[in-house]
MIDOSE-1310 file (N, C-alpha, C; in nm, 2 decimals, decimal comma, always signed):
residues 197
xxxx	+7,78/-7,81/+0,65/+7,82/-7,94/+0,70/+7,85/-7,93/+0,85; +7,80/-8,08/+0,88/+7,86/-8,04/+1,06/+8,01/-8,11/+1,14; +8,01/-8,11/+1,22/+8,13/-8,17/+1,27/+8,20/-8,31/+1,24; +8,35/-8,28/+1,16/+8,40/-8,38/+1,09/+8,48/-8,52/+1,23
xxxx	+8,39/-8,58/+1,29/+8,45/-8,72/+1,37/+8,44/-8,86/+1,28; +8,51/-8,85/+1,18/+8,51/-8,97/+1,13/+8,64/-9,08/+1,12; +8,59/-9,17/+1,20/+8,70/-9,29/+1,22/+8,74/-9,20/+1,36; +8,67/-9,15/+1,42/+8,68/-9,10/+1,53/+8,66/-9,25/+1,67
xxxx	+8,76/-9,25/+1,75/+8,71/-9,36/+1,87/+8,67/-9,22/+2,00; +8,54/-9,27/+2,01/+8,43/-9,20/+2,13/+8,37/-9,33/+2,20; +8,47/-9,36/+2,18/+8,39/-9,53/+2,34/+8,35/-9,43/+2,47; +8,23/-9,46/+2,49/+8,15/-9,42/+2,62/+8,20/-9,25/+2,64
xxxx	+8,19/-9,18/+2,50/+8,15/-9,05/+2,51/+8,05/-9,03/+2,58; +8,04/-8,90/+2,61/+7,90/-8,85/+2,69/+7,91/-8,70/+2,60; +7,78/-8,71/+2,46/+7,80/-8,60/+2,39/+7,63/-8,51/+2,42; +7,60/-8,56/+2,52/+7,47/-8,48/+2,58/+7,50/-8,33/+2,53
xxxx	+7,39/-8,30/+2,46/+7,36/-8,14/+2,44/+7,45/-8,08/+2,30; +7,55/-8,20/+2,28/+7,60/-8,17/+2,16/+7,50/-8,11/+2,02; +7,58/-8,02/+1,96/+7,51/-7,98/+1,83/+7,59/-8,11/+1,69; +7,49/-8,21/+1,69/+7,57/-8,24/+1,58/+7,46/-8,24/+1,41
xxxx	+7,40/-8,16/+1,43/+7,29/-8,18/+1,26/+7,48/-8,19/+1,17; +7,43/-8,29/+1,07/+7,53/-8,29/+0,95/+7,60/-8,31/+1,01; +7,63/-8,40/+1,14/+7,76/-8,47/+1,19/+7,82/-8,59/+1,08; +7,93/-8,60/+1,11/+7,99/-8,70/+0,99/+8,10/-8,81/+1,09
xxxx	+8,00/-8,92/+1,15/+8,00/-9,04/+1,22/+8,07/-9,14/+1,11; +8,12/-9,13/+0,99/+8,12/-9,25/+0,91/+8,29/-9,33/+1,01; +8,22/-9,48/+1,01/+8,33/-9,54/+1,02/+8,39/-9,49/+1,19; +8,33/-9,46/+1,25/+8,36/-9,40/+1,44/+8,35/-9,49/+1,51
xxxx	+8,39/-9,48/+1,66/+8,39/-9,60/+1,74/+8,29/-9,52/+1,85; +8,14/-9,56/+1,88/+8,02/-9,50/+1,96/+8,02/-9,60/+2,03; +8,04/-9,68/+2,07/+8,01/-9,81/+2,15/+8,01/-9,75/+2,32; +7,88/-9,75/+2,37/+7,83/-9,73/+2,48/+7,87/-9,58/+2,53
xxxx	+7,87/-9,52/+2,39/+7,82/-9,29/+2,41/+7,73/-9,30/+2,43; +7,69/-9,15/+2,49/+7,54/-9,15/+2,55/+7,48/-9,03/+2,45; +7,45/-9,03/+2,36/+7,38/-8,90/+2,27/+7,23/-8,89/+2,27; +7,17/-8,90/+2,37/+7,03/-8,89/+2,39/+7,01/-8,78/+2,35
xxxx	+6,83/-8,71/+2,31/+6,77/-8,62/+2,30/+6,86/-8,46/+2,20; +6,89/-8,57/+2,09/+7,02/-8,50/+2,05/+6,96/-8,48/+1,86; +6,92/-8,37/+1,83/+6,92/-8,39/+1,64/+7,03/-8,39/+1,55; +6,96/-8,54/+1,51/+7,06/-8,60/+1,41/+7,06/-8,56/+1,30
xxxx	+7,00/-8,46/+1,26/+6,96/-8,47/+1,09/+7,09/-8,44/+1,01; +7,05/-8,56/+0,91/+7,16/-8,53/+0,83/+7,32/-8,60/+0,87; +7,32/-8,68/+0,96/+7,43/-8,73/+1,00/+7,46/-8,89/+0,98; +7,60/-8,87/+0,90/+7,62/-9,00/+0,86/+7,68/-9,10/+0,92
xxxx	+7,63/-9,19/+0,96/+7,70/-9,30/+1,04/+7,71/-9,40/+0,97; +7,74/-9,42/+0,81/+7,81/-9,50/+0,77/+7,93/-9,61/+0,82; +7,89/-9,75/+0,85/+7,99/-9,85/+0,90/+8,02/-9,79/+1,01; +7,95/-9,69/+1,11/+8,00/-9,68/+1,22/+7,98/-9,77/+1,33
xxxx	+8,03/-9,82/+1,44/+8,00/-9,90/+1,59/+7,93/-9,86/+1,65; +7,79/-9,84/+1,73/+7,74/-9,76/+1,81/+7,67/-9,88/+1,89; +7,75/-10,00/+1,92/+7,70/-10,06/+2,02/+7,65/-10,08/+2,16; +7,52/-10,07/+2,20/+7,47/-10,01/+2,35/+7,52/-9,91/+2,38
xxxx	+7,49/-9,80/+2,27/+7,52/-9,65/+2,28/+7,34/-9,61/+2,33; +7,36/-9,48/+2,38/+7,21/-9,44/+2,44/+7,18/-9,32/+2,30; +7,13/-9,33/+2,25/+7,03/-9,25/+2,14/+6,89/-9,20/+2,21; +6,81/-9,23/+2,33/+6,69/-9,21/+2,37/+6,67/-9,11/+2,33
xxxx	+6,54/-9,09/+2,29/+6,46/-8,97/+2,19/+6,51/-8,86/+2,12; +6,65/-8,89/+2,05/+6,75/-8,84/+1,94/+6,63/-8,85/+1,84; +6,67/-8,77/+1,73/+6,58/-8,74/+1,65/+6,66/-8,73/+1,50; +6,69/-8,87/+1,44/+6,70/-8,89/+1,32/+6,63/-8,86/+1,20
xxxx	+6,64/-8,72/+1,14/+6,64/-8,71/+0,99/+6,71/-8,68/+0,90; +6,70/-8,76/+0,80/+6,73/-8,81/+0,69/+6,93/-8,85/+0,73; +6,89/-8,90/+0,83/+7,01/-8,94/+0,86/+7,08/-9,13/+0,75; +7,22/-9,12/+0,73/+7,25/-9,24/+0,68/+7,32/-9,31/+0,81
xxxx	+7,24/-9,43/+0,76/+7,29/-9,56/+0,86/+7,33/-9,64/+0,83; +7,37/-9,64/+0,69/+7,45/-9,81/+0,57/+7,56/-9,88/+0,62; +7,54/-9,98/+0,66/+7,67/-10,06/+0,74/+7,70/-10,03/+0,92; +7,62/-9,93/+0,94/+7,61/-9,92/+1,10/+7,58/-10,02/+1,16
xxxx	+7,65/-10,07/+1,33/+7,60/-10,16/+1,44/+7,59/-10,08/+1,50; +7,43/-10,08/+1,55/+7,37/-10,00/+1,68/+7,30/-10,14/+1,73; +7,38/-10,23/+1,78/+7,36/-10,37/+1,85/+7,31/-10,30/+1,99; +7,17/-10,38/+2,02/+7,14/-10,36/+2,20/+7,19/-10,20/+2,21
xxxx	+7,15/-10,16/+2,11/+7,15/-9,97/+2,18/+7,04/-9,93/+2,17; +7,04/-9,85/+2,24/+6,91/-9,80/+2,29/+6,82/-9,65/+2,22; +6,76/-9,67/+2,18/+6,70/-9,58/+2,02/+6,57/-9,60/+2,09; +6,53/-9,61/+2,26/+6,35/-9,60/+2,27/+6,32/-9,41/+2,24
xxxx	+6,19/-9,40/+2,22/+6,16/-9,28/+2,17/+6,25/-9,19/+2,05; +6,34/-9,28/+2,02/+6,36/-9,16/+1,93/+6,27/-9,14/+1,76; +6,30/-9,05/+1,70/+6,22/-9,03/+1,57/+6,32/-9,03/+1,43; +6,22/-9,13/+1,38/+6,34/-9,14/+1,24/+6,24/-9,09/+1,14
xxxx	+6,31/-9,00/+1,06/+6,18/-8,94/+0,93/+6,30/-8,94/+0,82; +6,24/-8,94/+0,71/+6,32/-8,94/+0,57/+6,47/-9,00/+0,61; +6,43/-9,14/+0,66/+6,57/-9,24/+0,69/+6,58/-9,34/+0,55; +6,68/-9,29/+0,45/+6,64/-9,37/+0,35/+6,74/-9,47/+0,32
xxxx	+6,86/-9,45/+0,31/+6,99/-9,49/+0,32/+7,04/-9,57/+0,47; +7,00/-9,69/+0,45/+7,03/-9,81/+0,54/+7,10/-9,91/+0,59; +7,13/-9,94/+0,43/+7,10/-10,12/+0,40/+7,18/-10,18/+0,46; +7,17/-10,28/+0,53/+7,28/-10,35/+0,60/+7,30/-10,32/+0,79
xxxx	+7,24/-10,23/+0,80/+7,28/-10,18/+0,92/+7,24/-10,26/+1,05; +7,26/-10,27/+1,12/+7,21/-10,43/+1,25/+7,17/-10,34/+1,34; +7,04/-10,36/+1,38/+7,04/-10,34/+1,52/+6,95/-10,43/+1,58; +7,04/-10,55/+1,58/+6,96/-10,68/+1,69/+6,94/-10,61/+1,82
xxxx	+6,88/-10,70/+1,91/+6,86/-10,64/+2,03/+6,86/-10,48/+2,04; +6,84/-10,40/+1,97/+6,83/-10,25/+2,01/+6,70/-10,25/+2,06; +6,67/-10,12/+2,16/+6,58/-10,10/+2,20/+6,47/-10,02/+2,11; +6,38/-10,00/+2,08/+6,31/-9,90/+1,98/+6,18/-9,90/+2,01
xxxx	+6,16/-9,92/+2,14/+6,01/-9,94/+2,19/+6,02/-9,77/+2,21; +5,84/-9,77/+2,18/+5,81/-9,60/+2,15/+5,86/-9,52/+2,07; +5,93/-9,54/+1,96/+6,03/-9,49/+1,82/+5,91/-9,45/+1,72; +5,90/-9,32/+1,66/+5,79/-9,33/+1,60/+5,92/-9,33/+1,43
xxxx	+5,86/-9,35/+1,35/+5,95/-9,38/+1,23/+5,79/-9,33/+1,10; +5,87/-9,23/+1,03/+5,79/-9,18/+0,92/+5,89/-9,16/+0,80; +5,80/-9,19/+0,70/+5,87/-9,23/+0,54/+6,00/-9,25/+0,54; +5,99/-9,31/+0,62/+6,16/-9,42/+0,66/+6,20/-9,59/+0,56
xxxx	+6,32/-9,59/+0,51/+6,31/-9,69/+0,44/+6,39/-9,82/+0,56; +6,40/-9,94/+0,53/+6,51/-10,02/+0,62/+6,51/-10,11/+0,51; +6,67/-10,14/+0,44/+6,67/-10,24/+0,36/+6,76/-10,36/+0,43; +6,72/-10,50/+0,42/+6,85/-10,59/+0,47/+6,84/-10,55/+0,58
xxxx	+6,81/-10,51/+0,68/+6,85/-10,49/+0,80/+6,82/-10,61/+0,94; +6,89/-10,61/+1,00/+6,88/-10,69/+1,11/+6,84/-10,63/+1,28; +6,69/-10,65/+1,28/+6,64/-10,64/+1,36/+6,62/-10,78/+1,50; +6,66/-10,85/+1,50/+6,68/-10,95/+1,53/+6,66/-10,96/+1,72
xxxx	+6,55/-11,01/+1,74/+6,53/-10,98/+1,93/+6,54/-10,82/+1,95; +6,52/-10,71/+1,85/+6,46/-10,61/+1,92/+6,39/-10,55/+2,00; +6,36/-10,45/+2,03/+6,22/-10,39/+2,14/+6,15/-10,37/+2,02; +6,06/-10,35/+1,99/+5,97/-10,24/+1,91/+5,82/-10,24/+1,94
xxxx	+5,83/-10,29/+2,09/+5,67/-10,25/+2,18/+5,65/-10,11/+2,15; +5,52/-10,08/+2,12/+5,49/-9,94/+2,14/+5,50/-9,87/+2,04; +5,58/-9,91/+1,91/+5,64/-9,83/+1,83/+5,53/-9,79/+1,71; +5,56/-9,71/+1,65/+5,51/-9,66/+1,50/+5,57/-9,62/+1,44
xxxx	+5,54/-9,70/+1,27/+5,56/-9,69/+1,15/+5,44/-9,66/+1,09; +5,46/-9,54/+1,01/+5,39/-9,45/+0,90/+5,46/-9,44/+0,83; +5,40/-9,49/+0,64/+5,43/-9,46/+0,57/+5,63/-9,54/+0,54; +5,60/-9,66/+0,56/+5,75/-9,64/+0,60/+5,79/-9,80/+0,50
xxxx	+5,90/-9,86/+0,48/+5,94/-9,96/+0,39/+6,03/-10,07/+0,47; +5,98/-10,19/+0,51/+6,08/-10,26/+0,56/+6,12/-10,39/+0,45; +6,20/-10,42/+0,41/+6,22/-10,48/+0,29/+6,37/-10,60/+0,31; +6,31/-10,73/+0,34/+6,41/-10,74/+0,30/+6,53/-10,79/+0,40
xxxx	+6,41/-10,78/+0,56/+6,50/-10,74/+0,72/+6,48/-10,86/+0,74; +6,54/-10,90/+0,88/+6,52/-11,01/+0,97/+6,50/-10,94/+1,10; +6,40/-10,94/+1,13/+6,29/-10,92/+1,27/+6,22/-11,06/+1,37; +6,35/-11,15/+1,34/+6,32/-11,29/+1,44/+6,31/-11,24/+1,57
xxxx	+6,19/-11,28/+1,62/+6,22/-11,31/+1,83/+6,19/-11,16/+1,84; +6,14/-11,06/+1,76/+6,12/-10,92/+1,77/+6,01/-10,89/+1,89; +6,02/-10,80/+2,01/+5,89/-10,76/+2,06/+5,85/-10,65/+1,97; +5,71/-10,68/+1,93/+5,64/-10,61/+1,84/+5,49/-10,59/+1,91
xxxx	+5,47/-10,57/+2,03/+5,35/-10,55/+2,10/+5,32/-10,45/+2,09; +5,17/-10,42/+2,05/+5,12/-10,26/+2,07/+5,15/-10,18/+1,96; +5,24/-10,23/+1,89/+5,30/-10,15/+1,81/+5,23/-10,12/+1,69; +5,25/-10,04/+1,61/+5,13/-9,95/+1,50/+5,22/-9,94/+1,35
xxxx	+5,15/-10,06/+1,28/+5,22/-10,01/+1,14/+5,12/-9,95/+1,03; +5,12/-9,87/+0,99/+5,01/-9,75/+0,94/+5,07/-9,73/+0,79; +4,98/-9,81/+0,63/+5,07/-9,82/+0,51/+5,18/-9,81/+0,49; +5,22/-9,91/+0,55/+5,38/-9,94/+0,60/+5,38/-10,06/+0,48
xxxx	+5,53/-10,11/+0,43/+5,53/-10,21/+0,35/+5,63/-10,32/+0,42; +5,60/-10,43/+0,50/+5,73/-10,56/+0,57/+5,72/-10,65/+0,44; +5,78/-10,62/+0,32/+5,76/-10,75/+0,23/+5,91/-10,77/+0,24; +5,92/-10,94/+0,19/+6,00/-11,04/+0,18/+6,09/-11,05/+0,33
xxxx	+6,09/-11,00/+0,43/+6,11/-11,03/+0,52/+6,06/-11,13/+0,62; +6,16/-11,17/+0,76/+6,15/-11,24/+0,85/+6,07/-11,22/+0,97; +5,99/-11,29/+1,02/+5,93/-11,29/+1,13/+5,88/-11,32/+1,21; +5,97/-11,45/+1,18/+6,00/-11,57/+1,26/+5,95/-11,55/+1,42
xxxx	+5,88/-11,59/+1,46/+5,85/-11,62/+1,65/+5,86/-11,49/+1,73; +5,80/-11,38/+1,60/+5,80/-11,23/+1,69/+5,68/-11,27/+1,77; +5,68/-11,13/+1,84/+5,56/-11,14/+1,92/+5,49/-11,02/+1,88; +5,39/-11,00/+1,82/+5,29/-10,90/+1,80/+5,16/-10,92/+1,85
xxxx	+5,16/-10,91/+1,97/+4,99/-10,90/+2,04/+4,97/-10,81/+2,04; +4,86/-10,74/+2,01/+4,79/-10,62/+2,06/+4,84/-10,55/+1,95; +4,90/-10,58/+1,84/+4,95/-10,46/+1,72/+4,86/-10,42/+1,60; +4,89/-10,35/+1,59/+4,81/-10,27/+1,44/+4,88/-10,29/+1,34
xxxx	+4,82/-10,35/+1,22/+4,87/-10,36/+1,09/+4,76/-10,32/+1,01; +4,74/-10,17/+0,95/+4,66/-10,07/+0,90/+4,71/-10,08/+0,71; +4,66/-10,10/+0,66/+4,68/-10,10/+0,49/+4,83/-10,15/+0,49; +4,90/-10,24/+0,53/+5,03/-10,28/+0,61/+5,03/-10,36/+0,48
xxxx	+5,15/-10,37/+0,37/+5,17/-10,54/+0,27/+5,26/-10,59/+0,37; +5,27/-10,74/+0,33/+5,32/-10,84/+0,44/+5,35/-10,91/+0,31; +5,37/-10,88/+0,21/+5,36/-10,97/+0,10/+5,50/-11,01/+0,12; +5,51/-11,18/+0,06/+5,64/-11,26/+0,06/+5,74/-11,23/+0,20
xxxx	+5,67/-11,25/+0,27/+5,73/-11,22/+0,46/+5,68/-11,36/+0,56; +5,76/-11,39/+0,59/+5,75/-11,51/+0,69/+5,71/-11,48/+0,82; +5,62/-11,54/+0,89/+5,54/-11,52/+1,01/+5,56/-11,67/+1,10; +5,66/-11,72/+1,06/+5,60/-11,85/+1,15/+5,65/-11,81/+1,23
xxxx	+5,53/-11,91/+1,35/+5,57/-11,90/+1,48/+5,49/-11,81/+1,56; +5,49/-11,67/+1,48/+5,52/-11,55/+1,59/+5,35/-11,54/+1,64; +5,36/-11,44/+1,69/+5,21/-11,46/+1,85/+5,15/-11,30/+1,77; +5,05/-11,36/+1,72/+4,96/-11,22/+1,65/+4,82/-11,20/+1,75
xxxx	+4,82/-11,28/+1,85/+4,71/-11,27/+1,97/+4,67/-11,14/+1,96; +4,51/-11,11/+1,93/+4,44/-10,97/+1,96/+4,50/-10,86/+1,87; +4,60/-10,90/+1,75/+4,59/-10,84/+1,68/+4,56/-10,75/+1,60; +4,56/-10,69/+1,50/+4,44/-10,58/+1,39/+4,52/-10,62/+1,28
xxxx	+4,42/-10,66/+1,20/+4,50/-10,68/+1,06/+4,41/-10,62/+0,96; +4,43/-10,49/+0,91/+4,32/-10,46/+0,80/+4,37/-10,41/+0,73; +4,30/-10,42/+0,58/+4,36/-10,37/+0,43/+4,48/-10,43/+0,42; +4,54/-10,55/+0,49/+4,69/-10,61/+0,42/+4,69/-10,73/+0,33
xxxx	+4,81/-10,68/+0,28/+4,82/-10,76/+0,15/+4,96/-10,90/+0,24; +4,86/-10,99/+0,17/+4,94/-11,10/+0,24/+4,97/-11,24/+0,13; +5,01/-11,14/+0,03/+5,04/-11,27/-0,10/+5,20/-11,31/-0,06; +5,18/-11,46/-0,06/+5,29/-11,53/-0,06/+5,36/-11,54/+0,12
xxxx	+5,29/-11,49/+0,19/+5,31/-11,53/+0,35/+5,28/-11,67/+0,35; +5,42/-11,61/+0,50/+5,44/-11,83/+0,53/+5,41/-11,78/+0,63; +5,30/-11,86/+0,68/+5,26/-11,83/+0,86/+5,26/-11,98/+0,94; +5,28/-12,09/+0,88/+5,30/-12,22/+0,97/+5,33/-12,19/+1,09
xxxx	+5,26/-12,23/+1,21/+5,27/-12,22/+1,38/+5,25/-12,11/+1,45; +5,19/-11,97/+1,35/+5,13/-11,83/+1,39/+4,99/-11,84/+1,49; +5,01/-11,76/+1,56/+4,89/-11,76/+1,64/+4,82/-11,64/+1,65; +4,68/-11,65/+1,58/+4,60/-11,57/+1,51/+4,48/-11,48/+1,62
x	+4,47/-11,58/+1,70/+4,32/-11,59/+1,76/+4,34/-11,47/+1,93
Protein backbone atom coordinates (compact mmCIF):
# COMPACT_ATOMS: atom_id res chain seq x y z
CA UNK A 1 0.00 0.00 0.00
CA UNK A 2 1.14 3.59 -0.52
CA UNK A 3 1.05 6.66 1.32
CA UNK A 4 -1.82 7.03 3.92
CA UNK A 5 -3.17 11.17 3.21
CA UNK A 6 -6.56 10.66 3.76
CA UNK A 7 -8.79 13.59 4.80
CA UNK A 8 -5.50 15.09 4.37
CA UNK A 9 -5.83 19.29 3.47
CA UNK A 10 -2.99 19.75 0.47
CA UNK A 11 -4.58 23.06 -0.97
CA UNK A 12 -1.99 24.13 -3.58
CA UNK A 13 0.44 21.33 -2.69
CA UNK A 14 3.26 20.99 -5.10
CA UNK A 15 3.73 17.06 -5.01
CA UNK A 16 5.88 17.07 -8.28
CA UNK A 17 8.02 13.89 -8.42
CA UNK A 18 6.15 12.38 -5.56
CA UNK A 19 5.96 8.46 -5.43
CA UNK A 20 2.41 7.96 -4.81
CA UNK A 21 1.30 4.28 -6.69
CA UNK A 22 -1.48 3.02 -3.94
CA UNK A 23 -1.77 6.50 -2.61
CA UNK A 24 -4.84 6.72 -0.37
CA UNK A 25 -6.42 10.35 -1.43
CA UNK A 26 -9.98 9.30 0.02
CA UNK A 27 -11.88 12.22 1.21
CA UNK A 28 -8.43 15.05 0.90
CA UNK A 29 -8.48 18.59 0.20
CA UNK A 30 -6.26 18.79 -3.63
CA UNK A 31 -7.76 21.88 -4.72
CA UNK A 32 -5.23 23.66 -7.00
CA UNK A 33 -1.93 20.86 -6.10
CA UNK A 34 0.16 20.46 -8.83
CA UNK A 35 0.74 16.49 -9.30
CA UNK A 36 1.63 16.46 -12.93
CA UNK A 37 3.53 13.52 -14.65
CA UNK A 38 3.02 11.64 -11.58
CA UNK A 39 1.80 7.42 -11.45
CA UNK A 40 -1.28 7.05 -10.03
CA UNK A 41 -1.97 3.52 -10.05
CA UNK A 42 -3.92 2.24 -7.66
CA UNK A 43 -4.83 5.45 -5.81
CA UNK A 44 -7.93 6.17 -4.20
CA UNK A 45 -9.46 9.43 -4.41
CA UNK A 46 -12.67 8.60 -3.14
CA UNK A 47 -14.99 11.98 -2.37
CA UNK A 48 -11.78 13.64 -2.63
CA UNK A 49 -11.60 17.82 -3.76
CA UNK A 50 -9.09 18.17 -6.50
CA UNK A 51 -10.46 21.28 -7.82
CA UNK A 52 -8.17 23.13 -10.65
CA UNK A 53 -5.59 20.77 -9.39
CA UNK A 54 -2.77 20.19 -12.32
CA UNK A 55 -2.72 16.23 -13.08
CA UNK A 56 -1.01 16.91 -16.71
CA UNK A 57 0.16 13.60 -18.06
CA UNK A 58 -0.27 11.74 -14.60
CA UNK A 59 -0.93 8.38 -15.42
CA UNK A 60 -4.04 6.80 -13.82
CA UNK A 61 -4.34 3.07 -13.42
CA UNK A 62 -6.86 1.36 -12.09
CA UNK A 63 -7.13 4.25 -9.98
CA UNK A 64 -10.76 5.00 -7.91
CA UNK A 65 -12.41 8.18 -8.48
CA UNK A 66 -16.25 7.55 -6.79
CA UNK A 67 -17.49 10.88 -5.46
CA UNK A 68 -14.25 12.88 -6.52
CA UNK A 69 -14.41 16.83 -7.81
CA UNK A 70 -11.67 17.35 -10.23
CA UNK A 71 -13.87 20.62 -11.36
CA UNK A 72 -11.73 22.79 -14.16
CA UNK A 73 -8.63 20.63 -13.32
CA UNK A 74 -6.44 19.92 -15.55
CA UNK A 75 -6.02 16.00 -16.59
CA UNK A 76 -4.64 17.25 -20.54
CA UNK A 77 -2.46 14.25 -21.57
CA UNK A 78 -2.86 12.21 -18.91
CA UNK A 79 -3.68 8.22 -19.22
CA UNK A 80 -6.46 6.50 -17.62
CA UNK A 81 -6.46 2.46 -18.10
CA UNK A 82 -8.44 -0.01 -16.05
CA UNK A 83 -10.40 3.14 -14.35
CA UNK A 84 -13.41 1.28 -13.27
CA UNK A 85 -14.65 2.59 -10.10
CA UNK A 86 -16.21 6.18 -10.75
CA UNK A 87 -19.53 6.80 -10.32
CA UNK A 88 -20.50 10.08 -9.50
CA UNK A 89 -17.29 11.87 -9.86
CA UNK A 90 -17.57 15.59 -11.65
CA UNK A 91 -15.26 16.82 -13.70
CA UNK A 92 -17.13 19.73 -15.40
CA UNK A 93 -14.92 22.05 -17.03
CA UNK A 94 -11.73 19.81 -16.60
CA UNK A 95 -9.30 19.86 -19.03
CA UNK A 96 -8.71 16.28 -20.88
CA UNK A 97 -7.76 17.39 -24.24
CA UNK A 98 -5.11 14.76 -25.49
CA UNK A 99 -6.05 12.14 -22.46
CA UNK A 100 -5.81 8.81 -23.94
CA UNK A 101 -8.32 6.58 -21.71
CA UNK A 102 -8.34 2.53 -22.21
CA UNK A 103 -10.81 -0.05 -20.76
CA UNK A 104 -11.88 2.70 -18.59
CA UNK A 105 -15.44 2.70 -17.22
CA UNK A 106 -17.33 6.44 -16.28
CA UNK A 107 -20.64 5.93 -14.59
CA UNK A 108 -22.99 9.11 -13.81
CA UNK A 109 -20.32 11.27 -14.25
CA UNK A 110 -20.37 14.88 -15.01
CA UNK A 111 -18.44 16.03 -17.75
CA UNK A 112 -20.17 19.11 -18.35
CA UNK A 113 -18.13 22.04 -20.62
CA UNK A 114 -15.06 19.86 -20.54
CA UNK A 115 -11.92 19.82 -22.96
CA UNK A 116 -11.84 16.54 -24.62
CA UNK A 117 -10.28 17.91 -28.02
CA UNK A 118 -7.85 15.48 -29.15
CA UNK A 119 -8.71 12.85 -26.86
CA UNK A 120 -9.05 8.95 -27.09
CA UNK A 121 -11.20 6.34 -25.93
CA UNK A 122 -10.55 2.66 -26.60
CA UNK A 123 -12.36 0.12 -25.52
CA UNK A 124 -13.90 2.21 -22.78
CA UNK A 125 -17.75 2.70 -21.18
CA UNK A 126 -19.42 6.08 -20.74
CA UNK A 127 -22.77 5.35 -19.22
CA UNK A 128 -25.04 7.30 -17.88
CA UNK A 129 -22.69 10.93 -17.98
CA UNK A 130 -23.65 14.45 -18.78
CA UNK A 131 -21.18 15.77 -21.49
CA UNK A 132 -23.34 19.16 -22.25
CA UNK A 133 -21.27 22.09 -24.06
CA UNK A 134 -18.35 19.40 -24.14
CA UNK A 135 -15.29 20.20 -26.68
CA UNK A 136 -15.14 16.98 -28.31
CA UNK A 137 -13.09 18.00 -31.48
CA UNK A 138 -10.73 15.60 -33.10
CA UNK A 139 -11.31 13.41 -30.66
CA UNK A 140 -11.28 9.44 -31.26
CA UNK A 141 -13.76 6.99 -29.73
CA UNK A 142 -12.65 3.51 -30.83
CA UNK A 143 -15.58 0.53 -29.56
CA UNK A 144 -16.26 2.78 -26.94
CA UNK A 145 -19.90 2.47 -25.48
CA UNK A 146 -21.68 6.67 -24.69
CA UNK A 147 -25.21 4.95 -24.07
CA UNK A 148 -27.97 6.78 -22.20
CA UNK A 149 -26.05 9.79 -21.77
CA UNK A 150 -26.07 13.67 -22.49
CA UNK A 151 -24.89 15.51 -25.34
CA UNK A 152 -26.51 18.28 -25.40
CA UNK A 153 -24.71 21.18 -27.75
CA UNK A 154 -21.23 19.42 -27.58
CA UNK A 155 -19.12 20.19 -30.26
CA UNK A 156 -17.63 17.12 -32.10
CA UNK A 157 -16.20 18.28 -35.55
CA UNK A 158 -13.65 16.46 -36.96
CA UNK A 159 -14.28 13.31 -34.41
CA UNK A 160 -14.12 9.64 -34.79
CA UNK A 161 -16.81 7.43 -33.68
CA UNK A 162 -15.39 3.82 -34.77
CA UNK A 163 -17.81 0.78 -33.69
CA UNK A 164 -18.91 3.59 -30.95
CA UNK A 165 -22.97 2.63 -29.36
CA UNK A 166 -24.62 5.92 -28.89
CA UNK A 167 -27.55 3.92 -28.05
CA UNK A 168 -30.33 5.86 -25.82
CA UNK A 169 -27.85 9.25 -25.69
CA UNK A 170 -29.01 12.59 -26.50
CA UNK A 171 -27.23 14.65 -29.19
CA UNK A 172 -29.22 17.67 -29.56
CA UNK A 173 -27.90 20.54 -30.64
CA UNK A 174 -24.30 19.48 -30.68
CA UNK A 175 -22.03 20.27 -34.03
CA UNK A 176 -21.01 16.70 -35.55
CA UNK A 177 -19.58 18.87 -38.74
CA UNK A 178 -17.02 16.49 -40.78
CA UNK A 179 -17.52 13.96 -38.44
CA UNK A 180 -16.89 9.85 -38.85
CA UNK A 181 -19.50 7.86 -37.74
CA UNK A 182 -19.00 4.08 -38.54
CA UNK A 183 -20.37 0.75 -37.21
CA UNK A 184 -22.47 2.86 -34.46
CA UNK A 185 -25.29 1.81 -32.91
CA UNK A 186 -27.73 4.62 -32.59
CA UNK A 187 -31.04 2.96 -31.21
CA UNK A 188 -33.04 5.38 -29.38
CA UNK A 189 -30.83 8.72 -30.07
CA UNK A 190 -32.41 12.11 -29.80
CA UNK A 191 -30.58 14.27 -32.23
CA UNK A 192 -33.23 17.33 -32.74
CA UNK A 193 -30.97 20.50 -33.92
CA UNK A 194 -27.60 18.22 -34.56
CA UNK A 195 -25.53 19.25 -37.19
CA UNK A 196 -24.52 16.43 -39.38
CA UNK A 197 -23.22 17.79 -42.63
Amino acid sequence: TGVDLAGASLHEADLTGAILTGANFRYSVLDHARIPRTALTYADFTGASAREADFSGSHFDSSILTDAAFMSADLSHALFTNVRETESATLSGAKLNEANVLESTFLANNFSKSNLASSTFINARIESCVLDFADMTMSKFERTQIVNSSLHGVNAAHAEFLSTDLSGSELRSGVFTDSLLKGCGLRGVGAVGAQFQ
